[in-house]
C-alpha positions in Angstrom: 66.6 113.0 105.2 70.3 113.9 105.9 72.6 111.1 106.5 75.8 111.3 107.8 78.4 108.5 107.3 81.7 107.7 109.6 84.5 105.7 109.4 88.2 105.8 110.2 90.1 107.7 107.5 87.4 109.0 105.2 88.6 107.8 102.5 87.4 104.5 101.7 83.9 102.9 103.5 82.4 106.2 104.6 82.8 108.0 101.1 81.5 105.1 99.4 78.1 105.2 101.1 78.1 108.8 101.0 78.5 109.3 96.9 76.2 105.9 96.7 73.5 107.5 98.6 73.9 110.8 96.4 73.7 109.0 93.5 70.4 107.0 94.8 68.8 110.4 95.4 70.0 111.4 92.2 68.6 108.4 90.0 65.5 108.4 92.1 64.9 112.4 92.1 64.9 112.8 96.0 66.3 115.6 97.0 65.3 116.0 100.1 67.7 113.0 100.5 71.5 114.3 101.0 74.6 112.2 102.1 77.8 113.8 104.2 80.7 111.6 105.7 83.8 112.1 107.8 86.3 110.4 109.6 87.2 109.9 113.2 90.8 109.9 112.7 90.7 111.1 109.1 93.4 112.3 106.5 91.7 115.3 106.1 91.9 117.0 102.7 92.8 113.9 100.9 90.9 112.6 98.3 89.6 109.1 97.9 91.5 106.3 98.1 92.2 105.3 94.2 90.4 101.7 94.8 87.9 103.3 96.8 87.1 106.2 93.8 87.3 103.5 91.1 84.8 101.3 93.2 82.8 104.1 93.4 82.7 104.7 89.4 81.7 100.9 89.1 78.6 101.2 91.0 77.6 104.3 89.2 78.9 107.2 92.1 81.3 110.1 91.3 83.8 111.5 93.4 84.2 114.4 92.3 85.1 117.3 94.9 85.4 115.4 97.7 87.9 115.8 100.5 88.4 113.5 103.7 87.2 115.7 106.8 87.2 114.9 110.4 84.1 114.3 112.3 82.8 117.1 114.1 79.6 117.7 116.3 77.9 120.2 114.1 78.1 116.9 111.5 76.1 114.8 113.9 73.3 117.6 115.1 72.0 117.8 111.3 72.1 114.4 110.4 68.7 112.9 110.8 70.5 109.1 110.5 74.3 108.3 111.5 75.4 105.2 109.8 78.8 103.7 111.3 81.1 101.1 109.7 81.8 98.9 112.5 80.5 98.5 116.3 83.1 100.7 118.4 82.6 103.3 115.5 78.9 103.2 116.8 79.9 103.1 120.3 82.7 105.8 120.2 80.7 108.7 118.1 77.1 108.1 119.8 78.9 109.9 122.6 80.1 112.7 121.0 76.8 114.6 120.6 73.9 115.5 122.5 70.7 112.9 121.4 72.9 111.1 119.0 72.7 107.7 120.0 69.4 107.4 118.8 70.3 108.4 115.3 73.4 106.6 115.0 73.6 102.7 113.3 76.1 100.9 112.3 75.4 100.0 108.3 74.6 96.3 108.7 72.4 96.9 111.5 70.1 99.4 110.5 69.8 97.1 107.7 69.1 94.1 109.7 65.9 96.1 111.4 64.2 97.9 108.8 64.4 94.6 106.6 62.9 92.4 110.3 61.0 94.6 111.0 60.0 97.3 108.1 60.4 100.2 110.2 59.7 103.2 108.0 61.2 106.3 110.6 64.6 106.3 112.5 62.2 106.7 115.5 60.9 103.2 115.0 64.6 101.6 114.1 65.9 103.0 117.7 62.4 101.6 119.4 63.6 97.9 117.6 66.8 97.9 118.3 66.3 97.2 121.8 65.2 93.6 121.1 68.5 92.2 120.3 67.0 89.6 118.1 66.7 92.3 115.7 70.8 92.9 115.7 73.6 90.7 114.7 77.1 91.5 114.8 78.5 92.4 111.7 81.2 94.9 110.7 82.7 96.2 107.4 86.5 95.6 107.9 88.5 98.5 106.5 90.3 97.4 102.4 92.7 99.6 102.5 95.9 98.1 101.7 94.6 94.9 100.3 93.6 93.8 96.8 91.0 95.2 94.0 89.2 92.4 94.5 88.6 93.3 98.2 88.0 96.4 97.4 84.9 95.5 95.2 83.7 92.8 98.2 83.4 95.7 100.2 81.6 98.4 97.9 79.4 95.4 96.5 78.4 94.7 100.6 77.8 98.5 100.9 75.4 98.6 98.6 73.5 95.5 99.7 73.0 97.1 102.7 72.5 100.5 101.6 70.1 100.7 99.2 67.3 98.9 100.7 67.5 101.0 103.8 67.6 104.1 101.3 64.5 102.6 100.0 62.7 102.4 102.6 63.7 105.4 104.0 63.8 108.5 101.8 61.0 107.9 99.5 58.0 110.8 100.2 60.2 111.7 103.6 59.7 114.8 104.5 62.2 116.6 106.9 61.3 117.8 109.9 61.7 121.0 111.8 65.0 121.7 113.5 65.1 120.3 117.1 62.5 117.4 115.7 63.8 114.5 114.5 62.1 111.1 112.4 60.3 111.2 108.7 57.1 110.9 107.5 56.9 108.2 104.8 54.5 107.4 102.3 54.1 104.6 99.4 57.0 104.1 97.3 57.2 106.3 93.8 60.7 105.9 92.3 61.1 103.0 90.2 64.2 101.0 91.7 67.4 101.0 90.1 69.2 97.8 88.5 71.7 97.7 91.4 68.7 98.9 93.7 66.6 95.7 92.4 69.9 93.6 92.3 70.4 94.5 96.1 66.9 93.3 97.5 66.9 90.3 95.2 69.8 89.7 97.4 68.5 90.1 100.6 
């Protein structure tokens, strides 16, 4: 499963999912699991922002290598899941590709459906979606330019979010042919991380 993250700059929200989710498939030897991100208005080439990097390296991601880049179609047609961090990010980039509305989330509420309603395929979170029951409003507001302390609030909330979906996700997934999109899942086999267990006991 290759997930694409977008935000505004690329270089806070988007990059901390992305090197989280790395990290997951790293600890949990998935490697059919891989993580990208961009920016709809982003400072391309620039690194990290230095709150964002060192939030990162406190919930055990590196950042090593990366460079903000814009968003760009080609980004969207391999991604199997796009993950926004607020609403009109949803709304804005599920335009910009053929077929991508289906595929793209914002964090919190692919969260909310695969916890309501254990959907194990993006296939089955688009199908739930439509029952609005399933979806509540909540956006990850942008840190930068406010305190350390934010700044942890929002990688801590990331997480929360992130690593449950990831679990139920990526697991046994296998991809599927190019021009086919959704995952096969099977039982769980990875044993779940401190900050994965931490996560779902705070669900």
């Amino acid at each position: 499963m290759h997930v694409l993250f977008v935000c505004n700059s690329n270089v806070c929200r988007s990059v901390i999912a992305e090197r989280l989710t790395r990290a997951f498939a790293v600890e949990h030897e998935l490697p059919g699991l891989t993580a990208e991100s961009a920016g709809t208005r982003a400072l391309v080439g620039f690194p990290p922002e230095p709150l964002a990097a060192e939030t990162i390296a406190g919930l055990g991601g590196d950042t090593t290598g990366f460079k903000a880049r814009k968003l760009a179609p080609e980004m969207m047609d391999r991604a199997d899941l796009i993950v926004t961090m607020t609403e009109s990010l949803r709304d804005q980039v599920s335009e910009l590709a053929f077929g991508a509305a289906a595929r793209t989330f914002t964090l919190a509420e692919v969260h909310r459906i695969a916890k309501v309603t254990g959907a194990k395929s993006v296939a089955a979170l688009h199908r739930a979606r439509n029952n609005l029951a399933y979806v509540g409003r909540d956006n990850i507001a942008d840190p930068i330019g406010l305190s350390p302390e934010r700044f942890l609030e929002v990688g801590d909330h990331i997480a929360e979010l992130l690593f449950p979906v990831l679990g139920a996700l990526a697991p046994h997934e296998q991809r599927v042919p190019d021009g086919a999109r959704g995952l096969v899942i099977g039982p769980a086999r990875a044993a779940p991380s401190a900050a994965f267990a931490a996560a779902q006991r705070a669900r």
